[in-house]
N, C-alpha and C positions, 0 to 999 in steps of 0.2 A: 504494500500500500504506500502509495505516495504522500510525502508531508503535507502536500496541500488534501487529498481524498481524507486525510486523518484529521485535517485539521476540519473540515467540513463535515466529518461525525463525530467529532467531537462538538460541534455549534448544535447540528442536528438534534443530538439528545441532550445536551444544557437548554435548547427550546421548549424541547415535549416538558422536560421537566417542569419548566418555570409555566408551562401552559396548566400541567395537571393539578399544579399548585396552586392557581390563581379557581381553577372549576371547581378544586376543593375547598377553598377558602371564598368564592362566591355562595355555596352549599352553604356554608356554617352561617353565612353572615344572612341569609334567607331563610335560616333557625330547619333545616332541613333535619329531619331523624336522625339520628346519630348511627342507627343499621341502615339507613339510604348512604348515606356518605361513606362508610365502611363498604357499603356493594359496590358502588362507584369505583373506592380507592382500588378496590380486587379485580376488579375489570378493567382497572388500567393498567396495573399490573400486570396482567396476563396476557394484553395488548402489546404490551414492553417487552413481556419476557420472548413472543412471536416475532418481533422484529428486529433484524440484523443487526 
């Protein structure tokens, strides 16, 4: 893998992160269930752990 391909999944997943953290932290701040947000959190998880 080339510096720049690495350095581009490396941005790639510093994004998803900062995205699935703002979906989470929108959830909480909409007082959403506390097992809606935990199902969330697992499904993006599992979304993550499928992609390269």
């Amino acid at each position: 893998m080339s510096d720049r391909n690495y350095e581009l999944y490396v941005e790639k997943k510093r994004s998803r992160a900062e995205g699935e953290a703002n979906v989470l932290g929108v959830m909480k701040d909409m007082n959403f269930p506390a097992e809606q947000i935990a199902e969330v959190q697992a499904r993006l998880a599992a979304m993550a752990a499928k992609q390269p």
